[in-house]
N, C-alpha and C positions, 0 to 999 in steps of 0.2 A: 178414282180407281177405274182405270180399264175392265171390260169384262172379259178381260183376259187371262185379269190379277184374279176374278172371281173365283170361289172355288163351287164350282156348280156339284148339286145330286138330285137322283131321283128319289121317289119314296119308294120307301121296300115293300110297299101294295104294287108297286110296278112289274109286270111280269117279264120273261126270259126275253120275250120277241123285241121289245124294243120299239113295237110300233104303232104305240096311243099313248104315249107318255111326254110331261113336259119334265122341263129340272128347274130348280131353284136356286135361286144366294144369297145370299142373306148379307146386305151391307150393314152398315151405321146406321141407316135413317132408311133404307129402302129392303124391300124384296124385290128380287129381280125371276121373272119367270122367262123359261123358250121353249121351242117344242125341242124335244131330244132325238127327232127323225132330223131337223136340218138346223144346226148350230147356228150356221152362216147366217141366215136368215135373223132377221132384227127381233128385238125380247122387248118386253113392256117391266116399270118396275112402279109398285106400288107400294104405299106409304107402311108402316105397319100394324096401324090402326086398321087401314083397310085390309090387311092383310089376314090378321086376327079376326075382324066380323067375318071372313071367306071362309077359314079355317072351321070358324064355329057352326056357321050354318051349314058348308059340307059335315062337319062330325054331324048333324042333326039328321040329316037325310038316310 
């Protein structure tokens, strides 16, 4: 799957300005993150094991 096919979002913590935020996608076996100031720019995609420890320890803080 291209990340084209992705269907990227932000989280609704994200504000109006649009400019400190990354997006998401959620594949089969990956999470795919970018910054949402420049698409173009290459994205990192992580497993979802790692994805879920991220998740938990941001909800902690």
């Amino acid at each position: 799957m291209s990340t084209t096919e992705l269907a990227w979002f932000k989280s609704s913590y994200s504000g109006t300005q649009g400019d400190s935020c990354v997006e998401v996608a959620f594949a089969e076996h990956v999470i795919h993150v970018r910054d949402s100031k420049d698409v173009t720019r290459s994205h990192f995609a992580v497993g979802r094991d790692g994805w879920e420890r991220f998740v938990a320890f941001t909800a902690e803080a």
